[in-house]
ChimeraX commands (.cxc) that place a marker at each C-alpha (Angstrom):
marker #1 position -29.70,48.70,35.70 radius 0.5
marker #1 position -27.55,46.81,34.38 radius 0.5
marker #1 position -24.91,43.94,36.17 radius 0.5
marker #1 position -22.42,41.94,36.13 radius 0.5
marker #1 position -23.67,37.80,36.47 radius 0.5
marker #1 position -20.28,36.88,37.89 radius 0.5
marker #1 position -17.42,39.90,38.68 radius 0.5
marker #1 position -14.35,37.61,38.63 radius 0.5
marker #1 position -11.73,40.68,39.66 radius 0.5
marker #1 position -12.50,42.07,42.88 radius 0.5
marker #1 position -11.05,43.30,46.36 radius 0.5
marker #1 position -12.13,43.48,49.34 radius 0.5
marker #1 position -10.67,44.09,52.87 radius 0.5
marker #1 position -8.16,43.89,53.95 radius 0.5
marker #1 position -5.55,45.26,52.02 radius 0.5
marker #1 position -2.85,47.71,52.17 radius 0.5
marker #1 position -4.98,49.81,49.95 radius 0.5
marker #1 position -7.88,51.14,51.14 radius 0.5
marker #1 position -10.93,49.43,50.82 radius 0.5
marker #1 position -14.82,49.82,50.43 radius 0.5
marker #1 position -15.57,47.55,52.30 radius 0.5
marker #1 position -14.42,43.93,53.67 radius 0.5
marker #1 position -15.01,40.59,51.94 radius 0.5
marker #1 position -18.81,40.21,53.94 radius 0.5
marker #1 position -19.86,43.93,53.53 radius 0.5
marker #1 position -18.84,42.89,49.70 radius 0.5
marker #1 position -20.53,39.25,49.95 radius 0.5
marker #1 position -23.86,41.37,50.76 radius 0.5
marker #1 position -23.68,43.64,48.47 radius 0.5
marker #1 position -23.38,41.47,45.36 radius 0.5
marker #1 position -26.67,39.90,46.89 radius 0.5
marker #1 position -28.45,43.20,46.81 radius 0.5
marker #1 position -26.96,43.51,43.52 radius 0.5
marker #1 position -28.31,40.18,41.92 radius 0.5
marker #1 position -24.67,38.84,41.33 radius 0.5
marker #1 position -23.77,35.42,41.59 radius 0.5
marker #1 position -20.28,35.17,42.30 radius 0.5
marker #1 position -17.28,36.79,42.59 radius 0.5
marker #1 position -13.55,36.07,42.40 radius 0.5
marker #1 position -11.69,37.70,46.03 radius 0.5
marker #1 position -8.49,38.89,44.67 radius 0.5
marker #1 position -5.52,40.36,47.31 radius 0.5
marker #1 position -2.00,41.49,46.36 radius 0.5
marker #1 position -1.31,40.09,49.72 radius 0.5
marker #1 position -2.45,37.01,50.81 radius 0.5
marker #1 position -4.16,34.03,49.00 radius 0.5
marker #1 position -8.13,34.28,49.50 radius 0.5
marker #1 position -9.55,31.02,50.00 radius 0.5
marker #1 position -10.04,31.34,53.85 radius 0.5
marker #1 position -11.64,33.95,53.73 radius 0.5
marker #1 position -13.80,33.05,51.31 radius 0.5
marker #1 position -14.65,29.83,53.24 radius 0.5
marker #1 position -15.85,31.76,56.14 radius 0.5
marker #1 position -18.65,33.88,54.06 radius 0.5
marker #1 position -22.03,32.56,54.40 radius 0.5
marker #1 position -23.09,29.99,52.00 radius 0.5
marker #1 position -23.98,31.31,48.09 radius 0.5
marker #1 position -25.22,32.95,46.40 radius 0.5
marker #1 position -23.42,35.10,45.87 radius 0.5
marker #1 position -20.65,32.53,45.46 radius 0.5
marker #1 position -17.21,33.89,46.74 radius 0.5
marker #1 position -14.14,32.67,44.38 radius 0.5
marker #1 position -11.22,32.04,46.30 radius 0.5
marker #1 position -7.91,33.05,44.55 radius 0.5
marker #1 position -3.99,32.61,45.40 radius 0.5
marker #1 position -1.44,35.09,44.01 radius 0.5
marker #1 position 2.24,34.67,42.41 radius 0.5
marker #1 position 3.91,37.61,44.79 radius 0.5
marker #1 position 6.72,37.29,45.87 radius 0.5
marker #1 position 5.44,36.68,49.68 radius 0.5
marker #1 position 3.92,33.66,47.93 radius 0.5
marker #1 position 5.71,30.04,47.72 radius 0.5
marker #1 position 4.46,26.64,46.11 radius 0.5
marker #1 position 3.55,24.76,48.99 radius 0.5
marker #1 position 1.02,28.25,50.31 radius 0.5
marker #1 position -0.58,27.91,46.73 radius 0.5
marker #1 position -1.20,24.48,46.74 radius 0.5
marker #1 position -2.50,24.57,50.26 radius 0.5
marker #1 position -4.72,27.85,48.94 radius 0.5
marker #1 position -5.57,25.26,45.66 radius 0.5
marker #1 position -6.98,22.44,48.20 radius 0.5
marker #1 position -8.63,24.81,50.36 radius 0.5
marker #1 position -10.63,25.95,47.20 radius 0.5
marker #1 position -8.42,28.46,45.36 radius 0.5
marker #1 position -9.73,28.29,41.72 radius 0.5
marker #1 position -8.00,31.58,40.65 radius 0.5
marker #1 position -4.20,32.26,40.53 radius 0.5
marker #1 position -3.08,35.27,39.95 radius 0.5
marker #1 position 0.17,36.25,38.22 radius 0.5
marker #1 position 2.34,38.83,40.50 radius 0.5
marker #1 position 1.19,42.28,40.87 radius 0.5
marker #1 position 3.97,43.88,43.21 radius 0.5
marker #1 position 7.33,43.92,42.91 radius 0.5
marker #1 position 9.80,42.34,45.87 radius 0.5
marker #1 position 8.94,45.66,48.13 radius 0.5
marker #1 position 5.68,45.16,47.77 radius 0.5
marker #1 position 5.31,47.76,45.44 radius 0.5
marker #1 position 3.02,48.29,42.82 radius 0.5
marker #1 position 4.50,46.74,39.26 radius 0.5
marker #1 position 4.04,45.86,36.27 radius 0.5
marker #1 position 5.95,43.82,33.25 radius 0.5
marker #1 position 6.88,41.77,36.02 radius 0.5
marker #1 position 8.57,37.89,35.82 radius 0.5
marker #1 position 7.45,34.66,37.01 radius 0.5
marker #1 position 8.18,33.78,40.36 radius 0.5
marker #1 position 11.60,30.94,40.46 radius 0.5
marker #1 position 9.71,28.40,41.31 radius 0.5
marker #1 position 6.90,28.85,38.71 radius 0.5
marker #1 position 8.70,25.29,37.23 radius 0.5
marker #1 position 7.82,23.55,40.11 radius 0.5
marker #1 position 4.32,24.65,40.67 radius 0.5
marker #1 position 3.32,24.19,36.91 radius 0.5
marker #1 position 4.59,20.72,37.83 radius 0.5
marker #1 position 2.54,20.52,40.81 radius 0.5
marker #1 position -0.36,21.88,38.80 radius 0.5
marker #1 position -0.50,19.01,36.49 radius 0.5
marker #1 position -1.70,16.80,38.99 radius 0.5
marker #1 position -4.95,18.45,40.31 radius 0.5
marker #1 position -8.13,16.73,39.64 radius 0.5
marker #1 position -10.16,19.74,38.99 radius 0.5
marker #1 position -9.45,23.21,37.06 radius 0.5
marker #1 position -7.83,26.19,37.95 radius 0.5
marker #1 position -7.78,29.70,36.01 radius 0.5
marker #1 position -4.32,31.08,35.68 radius 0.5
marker #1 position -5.09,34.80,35.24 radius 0.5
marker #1 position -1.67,36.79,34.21 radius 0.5
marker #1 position -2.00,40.18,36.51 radius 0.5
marker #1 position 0.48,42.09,36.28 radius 0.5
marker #1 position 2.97,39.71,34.20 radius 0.5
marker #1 position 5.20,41.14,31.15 radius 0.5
marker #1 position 5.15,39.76,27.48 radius 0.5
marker #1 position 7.16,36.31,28.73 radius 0.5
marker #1 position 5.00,35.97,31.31 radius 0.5
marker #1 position 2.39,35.90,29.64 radius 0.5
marker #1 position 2.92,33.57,26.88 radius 0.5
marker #1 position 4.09,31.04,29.64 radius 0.5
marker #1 position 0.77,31.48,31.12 radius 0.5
marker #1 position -0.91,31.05,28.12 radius 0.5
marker #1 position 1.07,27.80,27.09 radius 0.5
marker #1 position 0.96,25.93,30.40 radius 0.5
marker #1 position -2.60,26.49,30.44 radius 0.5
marker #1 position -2.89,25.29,27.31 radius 0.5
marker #1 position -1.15,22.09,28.87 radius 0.5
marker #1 position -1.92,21.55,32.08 radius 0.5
marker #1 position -5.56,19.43,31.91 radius 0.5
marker #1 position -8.21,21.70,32.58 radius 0.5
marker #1 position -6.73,24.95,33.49 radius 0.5
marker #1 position -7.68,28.10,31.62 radius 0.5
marker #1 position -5.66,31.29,30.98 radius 0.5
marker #1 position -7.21,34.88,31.56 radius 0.5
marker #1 position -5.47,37.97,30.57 radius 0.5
marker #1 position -6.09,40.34,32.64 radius 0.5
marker #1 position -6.12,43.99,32.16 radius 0.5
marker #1 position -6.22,43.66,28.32 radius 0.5
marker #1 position -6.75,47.70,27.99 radius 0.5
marker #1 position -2.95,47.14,28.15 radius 0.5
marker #1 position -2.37,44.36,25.99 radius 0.5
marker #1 position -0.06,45.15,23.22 radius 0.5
marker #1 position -1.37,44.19,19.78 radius 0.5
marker #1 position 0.51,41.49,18.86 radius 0.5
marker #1 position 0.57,39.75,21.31 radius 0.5
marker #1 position -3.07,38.74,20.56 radius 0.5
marker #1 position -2.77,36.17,17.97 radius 0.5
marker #1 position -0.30,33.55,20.05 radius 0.5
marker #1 position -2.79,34.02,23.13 radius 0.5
marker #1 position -5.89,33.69,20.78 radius 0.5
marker #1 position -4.38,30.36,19.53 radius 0.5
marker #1 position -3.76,28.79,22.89 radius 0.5
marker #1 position -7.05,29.26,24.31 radius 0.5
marker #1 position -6.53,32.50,26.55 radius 0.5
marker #1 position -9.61,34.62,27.57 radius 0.5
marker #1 position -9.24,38.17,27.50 radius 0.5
marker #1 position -10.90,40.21,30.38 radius 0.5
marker #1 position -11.48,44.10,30.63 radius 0.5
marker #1 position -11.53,45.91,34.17 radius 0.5
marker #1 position -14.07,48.88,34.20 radius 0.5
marker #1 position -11.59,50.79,36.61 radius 0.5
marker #1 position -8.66,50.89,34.92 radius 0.5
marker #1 position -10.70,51.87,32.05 radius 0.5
marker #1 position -12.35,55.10,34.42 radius 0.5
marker #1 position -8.97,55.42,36.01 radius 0.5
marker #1 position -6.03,55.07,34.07 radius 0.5
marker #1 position -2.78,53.61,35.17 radius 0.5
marker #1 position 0.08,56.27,35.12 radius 0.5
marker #1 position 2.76,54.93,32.54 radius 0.5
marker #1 position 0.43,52.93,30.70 radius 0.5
marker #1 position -0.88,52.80,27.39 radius 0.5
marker #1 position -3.78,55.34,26.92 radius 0.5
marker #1 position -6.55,53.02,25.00 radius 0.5
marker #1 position -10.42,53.25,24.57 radius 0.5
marker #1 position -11.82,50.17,26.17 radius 0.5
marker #1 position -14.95,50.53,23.29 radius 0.5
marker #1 position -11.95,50.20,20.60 radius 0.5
marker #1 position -9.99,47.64,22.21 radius 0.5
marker #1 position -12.92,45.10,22.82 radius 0.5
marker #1 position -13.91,45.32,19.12 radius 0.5
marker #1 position -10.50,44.67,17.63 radius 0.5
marker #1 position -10.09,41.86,19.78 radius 0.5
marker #1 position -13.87,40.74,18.88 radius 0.5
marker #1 position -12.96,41.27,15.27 radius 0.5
marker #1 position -10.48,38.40,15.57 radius 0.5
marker #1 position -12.75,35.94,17.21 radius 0.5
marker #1 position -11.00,36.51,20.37 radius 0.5
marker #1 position -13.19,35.81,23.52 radius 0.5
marker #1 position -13.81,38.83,26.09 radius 0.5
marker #1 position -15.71,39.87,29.04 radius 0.5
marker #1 position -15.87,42.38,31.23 radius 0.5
marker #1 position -14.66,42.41,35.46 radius 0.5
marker #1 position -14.89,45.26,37.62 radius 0.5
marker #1 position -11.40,45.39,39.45 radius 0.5
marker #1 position -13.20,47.56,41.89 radius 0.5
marker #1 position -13.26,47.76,45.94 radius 0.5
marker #1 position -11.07,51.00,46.56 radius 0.5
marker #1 position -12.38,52.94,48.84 radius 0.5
marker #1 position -13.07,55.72,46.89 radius 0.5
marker #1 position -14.93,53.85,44.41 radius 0.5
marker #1 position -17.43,53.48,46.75 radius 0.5
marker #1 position -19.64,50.65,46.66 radius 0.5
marker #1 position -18.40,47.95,43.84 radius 0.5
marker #1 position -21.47,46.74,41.99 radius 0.5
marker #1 position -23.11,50.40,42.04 radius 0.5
marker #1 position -19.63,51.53,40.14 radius 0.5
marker #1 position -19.94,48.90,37.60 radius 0.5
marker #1 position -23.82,49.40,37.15 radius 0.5
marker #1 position -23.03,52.82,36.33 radius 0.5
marker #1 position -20.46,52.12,34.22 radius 0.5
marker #1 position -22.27,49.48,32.42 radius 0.5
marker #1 position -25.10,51.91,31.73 radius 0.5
marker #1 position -23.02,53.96,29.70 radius 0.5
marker #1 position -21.40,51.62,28.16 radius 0.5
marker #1 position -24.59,50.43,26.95 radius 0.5
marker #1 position -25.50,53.62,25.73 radius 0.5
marker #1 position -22.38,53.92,23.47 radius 0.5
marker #1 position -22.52,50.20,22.16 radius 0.5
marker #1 position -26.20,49.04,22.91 radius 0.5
marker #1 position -27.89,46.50,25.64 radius 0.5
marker #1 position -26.54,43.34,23.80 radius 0.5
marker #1 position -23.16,43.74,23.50 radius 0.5
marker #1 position -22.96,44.58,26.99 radius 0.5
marker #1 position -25.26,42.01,28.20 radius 0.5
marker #1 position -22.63,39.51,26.10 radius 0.5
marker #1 position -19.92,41.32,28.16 radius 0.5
marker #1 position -21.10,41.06,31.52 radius 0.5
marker #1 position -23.61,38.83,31.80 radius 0.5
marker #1 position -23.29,35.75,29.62 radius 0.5
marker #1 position -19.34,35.97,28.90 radius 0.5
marker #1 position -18.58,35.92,32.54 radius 0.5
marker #1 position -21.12,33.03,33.22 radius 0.5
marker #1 position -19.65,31.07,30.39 radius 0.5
marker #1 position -16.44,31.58,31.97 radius 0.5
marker #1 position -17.25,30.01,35.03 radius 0.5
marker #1 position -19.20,27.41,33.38 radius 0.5
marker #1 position -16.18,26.18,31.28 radius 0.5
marker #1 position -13.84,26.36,34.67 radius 0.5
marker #1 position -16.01,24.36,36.53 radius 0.5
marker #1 position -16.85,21.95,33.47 radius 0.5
marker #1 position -13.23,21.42,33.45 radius 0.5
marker #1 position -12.93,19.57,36.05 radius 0.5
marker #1 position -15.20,16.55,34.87 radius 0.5
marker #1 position -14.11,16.81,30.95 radius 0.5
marker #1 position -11.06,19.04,30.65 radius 0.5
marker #1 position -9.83,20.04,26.97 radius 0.5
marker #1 position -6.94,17.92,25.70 radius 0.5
marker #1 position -3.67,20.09,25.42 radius 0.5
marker #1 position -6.35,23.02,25.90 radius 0.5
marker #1 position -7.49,22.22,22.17 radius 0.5
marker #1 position -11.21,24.11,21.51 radius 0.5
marker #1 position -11.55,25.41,25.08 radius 0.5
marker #1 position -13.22,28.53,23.96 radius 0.5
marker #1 position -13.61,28.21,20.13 radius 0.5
marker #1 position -17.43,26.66,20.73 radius 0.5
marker #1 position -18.08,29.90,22.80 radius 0.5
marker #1 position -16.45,32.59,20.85 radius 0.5
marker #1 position -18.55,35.96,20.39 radius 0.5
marker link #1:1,2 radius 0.2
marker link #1:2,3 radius 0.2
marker link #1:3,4 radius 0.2
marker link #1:4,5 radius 0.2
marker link #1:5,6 radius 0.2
marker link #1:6,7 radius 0.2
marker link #1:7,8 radius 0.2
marker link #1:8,9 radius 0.2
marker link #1:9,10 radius 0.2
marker link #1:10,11 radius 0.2
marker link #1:11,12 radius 0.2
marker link #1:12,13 radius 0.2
marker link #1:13,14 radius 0.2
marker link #1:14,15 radius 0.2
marker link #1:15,16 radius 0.2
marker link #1:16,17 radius 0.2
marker link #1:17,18 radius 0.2
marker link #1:18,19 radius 0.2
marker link #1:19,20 radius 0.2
marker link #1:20,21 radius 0.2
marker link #1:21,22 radius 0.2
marker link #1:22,23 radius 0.2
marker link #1:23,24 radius 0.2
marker link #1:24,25 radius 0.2
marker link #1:25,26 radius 0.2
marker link #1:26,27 radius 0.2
marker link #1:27,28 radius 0.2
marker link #1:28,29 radius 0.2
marker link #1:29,30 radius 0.2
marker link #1:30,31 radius 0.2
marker link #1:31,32 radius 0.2
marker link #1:32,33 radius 0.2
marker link #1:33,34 radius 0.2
marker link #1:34,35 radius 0.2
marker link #1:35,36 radius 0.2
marker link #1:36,37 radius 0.2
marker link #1:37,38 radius 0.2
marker link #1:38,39 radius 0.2
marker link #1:39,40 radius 0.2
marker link #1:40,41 radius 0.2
marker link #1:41,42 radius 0.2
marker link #1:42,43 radius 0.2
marker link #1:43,44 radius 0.2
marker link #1:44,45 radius 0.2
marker link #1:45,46 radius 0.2
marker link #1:46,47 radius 0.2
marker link #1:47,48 radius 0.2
marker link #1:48,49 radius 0.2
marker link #1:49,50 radius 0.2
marker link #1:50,51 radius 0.2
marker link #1:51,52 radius 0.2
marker link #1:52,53 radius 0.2
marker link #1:53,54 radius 0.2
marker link #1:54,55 radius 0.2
marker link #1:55,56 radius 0.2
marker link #1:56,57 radius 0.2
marker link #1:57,58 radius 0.2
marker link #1:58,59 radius 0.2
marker link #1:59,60 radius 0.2
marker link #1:60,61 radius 0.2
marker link #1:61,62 radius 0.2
marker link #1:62,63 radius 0.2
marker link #1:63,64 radius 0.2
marker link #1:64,65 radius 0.2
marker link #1:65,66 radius 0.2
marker link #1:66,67 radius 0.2
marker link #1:67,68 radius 0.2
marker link #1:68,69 radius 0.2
marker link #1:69,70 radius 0.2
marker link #1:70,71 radius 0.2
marker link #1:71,72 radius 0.2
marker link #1:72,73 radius 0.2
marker link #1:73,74 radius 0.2
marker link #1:74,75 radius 0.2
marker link #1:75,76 radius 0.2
marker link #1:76,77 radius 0.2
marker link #1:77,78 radius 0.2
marker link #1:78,79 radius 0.2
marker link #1:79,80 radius 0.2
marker link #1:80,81 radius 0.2
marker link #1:81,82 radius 0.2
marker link #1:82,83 radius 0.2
marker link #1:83,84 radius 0.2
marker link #1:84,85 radius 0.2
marker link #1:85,86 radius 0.2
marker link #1:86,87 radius 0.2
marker link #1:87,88 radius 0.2
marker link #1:88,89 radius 0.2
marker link #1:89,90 radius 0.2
marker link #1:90,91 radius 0.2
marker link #1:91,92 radius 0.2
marker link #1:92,93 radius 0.2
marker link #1:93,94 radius 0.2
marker link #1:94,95 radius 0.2
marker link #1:95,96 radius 0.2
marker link #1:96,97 radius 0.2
marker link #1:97,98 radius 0.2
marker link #1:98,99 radius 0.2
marker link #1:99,100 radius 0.2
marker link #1:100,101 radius 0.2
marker link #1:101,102 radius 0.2
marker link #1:102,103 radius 0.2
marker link #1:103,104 radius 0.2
marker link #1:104,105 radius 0.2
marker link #1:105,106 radius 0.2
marker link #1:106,107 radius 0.2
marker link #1:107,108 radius 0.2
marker link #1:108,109 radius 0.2
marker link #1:109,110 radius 0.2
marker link #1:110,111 radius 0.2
marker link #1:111,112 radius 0.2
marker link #1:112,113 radius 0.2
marker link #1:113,114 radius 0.2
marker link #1:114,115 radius 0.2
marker link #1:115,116 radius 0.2
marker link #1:116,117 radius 0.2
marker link #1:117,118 radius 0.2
marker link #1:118,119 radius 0.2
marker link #1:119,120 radius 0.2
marker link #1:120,121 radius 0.2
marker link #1:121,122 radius 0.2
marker link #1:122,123 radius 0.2
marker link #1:123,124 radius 0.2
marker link #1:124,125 radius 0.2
marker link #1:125,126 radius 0.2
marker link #1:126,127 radius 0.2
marker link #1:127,128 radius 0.2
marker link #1:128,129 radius 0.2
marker link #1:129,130 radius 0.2
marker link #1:130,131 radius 0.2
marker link #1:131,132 radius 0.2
marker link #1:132,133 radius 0.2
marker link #1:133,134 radius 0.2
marker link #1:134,135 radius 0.2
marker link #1:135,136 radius 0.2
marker link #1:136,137 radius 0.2
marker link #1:137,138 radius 0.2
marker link #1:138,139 radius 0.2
marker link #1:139,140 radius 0.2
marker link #1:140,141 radius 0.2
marker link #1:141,142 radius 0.2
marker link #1:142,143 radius 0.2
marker link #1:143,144 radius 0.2
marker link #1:144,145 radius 0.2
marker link #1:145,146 radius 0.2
marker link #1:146,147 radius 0.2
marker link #1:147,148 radius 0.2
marker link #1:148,149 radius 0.2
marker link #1:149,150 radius 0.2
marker link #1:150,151 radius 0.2
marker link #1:151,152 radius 0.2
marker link #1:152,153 radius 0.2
marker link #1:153,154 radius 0.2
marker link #1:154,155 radius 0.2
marker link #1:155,156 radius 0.2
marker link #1:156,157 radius 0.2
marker link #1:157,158 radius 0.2
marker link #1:158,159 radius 0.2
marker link #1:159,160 radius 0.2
marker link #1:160,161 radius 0.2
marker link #1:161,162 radius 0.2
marker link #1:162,163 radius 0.2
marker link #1:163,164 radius 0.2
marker link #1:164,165 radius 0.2
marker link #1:165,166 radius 0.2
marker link #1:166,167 radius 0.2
marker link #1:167,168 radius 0.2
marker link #1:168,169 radius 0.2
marker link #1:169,170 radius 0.2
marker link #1:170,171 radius 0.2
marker link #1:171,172 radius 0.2
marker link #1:172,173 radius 0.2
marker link #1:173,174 radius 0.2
marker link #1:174,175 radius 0.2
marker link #1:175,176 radius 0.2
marker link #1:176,177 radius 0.2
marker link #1:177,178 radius 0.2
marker link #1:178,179 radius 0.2
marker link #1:179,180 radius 0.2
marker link #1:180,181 radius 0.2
marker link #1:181,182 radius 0.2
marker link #1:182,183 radius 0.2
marker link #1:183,184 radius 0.2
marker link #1:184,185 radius 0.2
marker link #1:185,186 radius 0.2
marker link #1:186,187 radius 0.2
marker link #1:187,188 radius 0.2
marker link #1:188,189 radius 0.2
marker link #1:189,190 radius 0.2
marker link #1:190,191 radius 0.2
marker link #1:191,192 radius 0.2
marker link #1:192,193 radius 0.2
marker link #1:193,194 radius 0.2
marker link #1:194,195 radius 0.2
marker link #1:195,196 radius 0.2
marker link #1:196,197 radius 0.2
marker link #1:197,198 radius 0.2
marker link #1:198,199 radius 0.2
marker link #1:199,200 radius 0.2
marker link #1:200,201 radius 0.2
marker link #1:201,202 radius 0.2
marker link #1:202,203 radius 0.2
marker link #1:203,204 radius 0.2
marker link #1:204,205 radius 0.2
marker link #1:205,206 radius 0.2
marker link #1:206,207 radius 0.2
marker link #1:207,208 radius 0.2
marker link #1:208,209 radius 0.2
marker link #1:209,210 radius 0.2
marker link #1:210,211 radius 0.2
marker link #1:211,212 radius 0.2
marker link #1:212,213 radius 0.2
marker link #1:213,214 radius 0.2
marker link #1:214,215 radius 0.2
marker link #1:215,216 radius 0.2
marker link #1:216,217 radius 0.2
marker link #1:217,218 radius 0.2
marker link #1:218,219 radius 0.2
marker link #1:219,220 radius 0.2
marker link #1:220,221 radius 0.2
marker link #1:221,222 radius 0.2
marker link #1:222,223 radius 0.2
marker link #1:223,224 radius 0.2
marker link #1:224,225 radius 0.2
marker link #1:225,226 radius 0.2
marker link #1:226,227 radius 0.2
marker link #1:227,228 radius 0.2
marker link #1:228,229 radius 0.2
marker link #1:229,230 radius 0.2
marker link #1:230,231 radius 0.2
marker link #1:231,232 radius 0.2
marker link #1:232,233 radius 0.2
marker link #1:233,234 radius 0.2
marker link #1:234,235 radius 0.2
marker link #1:235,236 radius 0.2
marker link #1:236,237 radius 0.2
marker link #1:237,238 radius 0.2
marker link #1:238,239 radius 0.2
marker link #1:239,240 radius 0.2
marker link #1:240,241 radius 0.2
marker link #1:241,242 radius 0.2
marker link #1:242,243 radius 0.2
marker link #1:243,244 radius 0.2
marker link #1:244,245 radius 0.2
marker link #1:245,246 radius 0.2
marker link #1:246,247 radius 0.2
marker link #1:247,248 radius 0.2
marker link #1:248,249 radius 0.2
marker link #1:249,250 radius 0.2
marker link #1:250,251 radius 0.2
marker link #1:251,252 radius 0.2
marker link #1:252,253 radius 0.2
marker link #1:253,254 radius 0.2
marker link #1:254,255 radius 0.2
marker link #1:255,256 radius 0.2
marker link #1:256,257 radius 0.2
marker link #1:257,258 radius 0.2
marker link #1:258,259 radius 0.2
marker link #1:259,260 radius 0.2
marker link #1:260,261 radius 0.2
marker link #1:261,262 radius 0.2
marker link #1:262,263 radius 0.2
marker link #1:263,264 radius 0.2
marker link #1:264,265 radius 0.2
marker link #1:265,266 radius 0.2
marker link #1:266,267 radius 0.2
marker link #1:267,268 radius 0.2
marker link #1:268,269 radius 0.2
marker link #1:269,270 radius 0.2
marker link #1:270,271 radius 0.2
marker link #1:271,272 radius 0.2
marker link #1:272,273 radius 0.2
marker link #1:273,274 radius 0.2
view
């Protein structure tokens, strides 16, 4: 059946949304799964912690820290040095409620600041983040030594948008759950259609699961049996590229980054384009 090598979008307990199962009952899974890694993402705290107290890898747990607007510069930082390598754009509005085209945080200034002086890389991943959001993702990672920009939830990216983000280096990932279960008031797109256009342009894509709800039901079963269709619509290769080696290579160039980071985020996926 086929996997995922690394799922780098995934939540587990707890959460204000109901969940499969919390971040051990998760941590075992991917084991019996054969998974290596994966990112722990929460729209309400930063993840590092937990992540520290999971038993050694593998499966390697990711911490992550968010952009919400519970969220403040010093609480990333701290989630940064306790081994945050993810940070997520916001995902909830001020209420806490589910968003999206949402802004930067005020004090994004200050943090890209702080930013610039880690020794190591970090992924800035846009969530939830409008069109201005995005592109200031896109160009501080493209700045700030090391760091990397994911765009996340790409089913919804709008079309041109893609070139600018292509240029500056960003990664584009596709969640297999918003592709089962579409977002109300979002563009309706085939994920099939979307990851060849962007593949078409030299763009560089893999596949997360952005699974955990609880009635999803186990994570990496969902995704395995996503996969396996997906595989019979578009063959074993193209989705081994998209879940296997693209997320690998992923992690590889984040944690390369921190020993020879890309100058002004010149090349950092042009060698590994699909």
């Amino acid at each position: 059946m086929p996997q995922f090598s690394w799922d780098l979008h995934l939540h587990p307990a707890p959460s204000a949304t109901p969940r499969w199962g919390d971040g051990l009952r998760v941590w075992q899974a991917a084991r019996d799964a054969g998974v290596r890694g994966f990112v722990w993402k929460s729209h309400e705290e930063h993840t590092a912690e937990r992540c520290l107290e999971l038993p050694p890898g593998p499966p390697t747990a990711i911490g992550s820290a968010s952009l919400n607007a519970w969220a403040s510069v010093d609480s990333v930082m701290d989630a940064v040095d306790r081994g945050a390598r993810w940070i997520w754009g916001p995902s909830r509005d001020s209420a806490g409620r589910l968003a999206w085209d949402l802004a930067l945080p005020p004090w994004w200034q200050e943090l890209r600041s702080a930013l610039m002086t880690l020794p190591h890389s970090v992924v800035l991943a846009t969530a939830h983040l409008g069109a201005a959001g995005r592109l200031e993702l896109a160009q501080s990672a493209a700045e700030v030594r090391g760091a990397q920009c994911s765009v996340t939830h790409s089913l919804y990216l709008p079309a041109e948008e893609t070139k600018a983000l292509t240029e500056l280096g960003c990664a584009f990932e596709f969640d297999l759950y918003t592709a089962a279960h579409p977002v109300p008031d979002r563009p309706q797109a085939s994920l099939i259609t979307r990851v060849a256009a962007l593949r078409e342009r030299g763009c560089f894509v893999y596949l997360t699961s952005d699974a955990g709800q609880a009635h999803v039901g186990n994570p990496f079963e969902f995704s395995s049996r996503m996969l396996e269709g997906l595989a019979r619509q578009v063959g074993d290769d193209l989705v081994d590229e998209l879940a296997d080696k693209n997320p690998a290579t992923f992690v590889g160039q984040v944690w390369r980054g921190s020993e020879t980071p890309s100058p002004q985020g010149e090349g950092k996926f042009n060698e590994v384009r699909l």
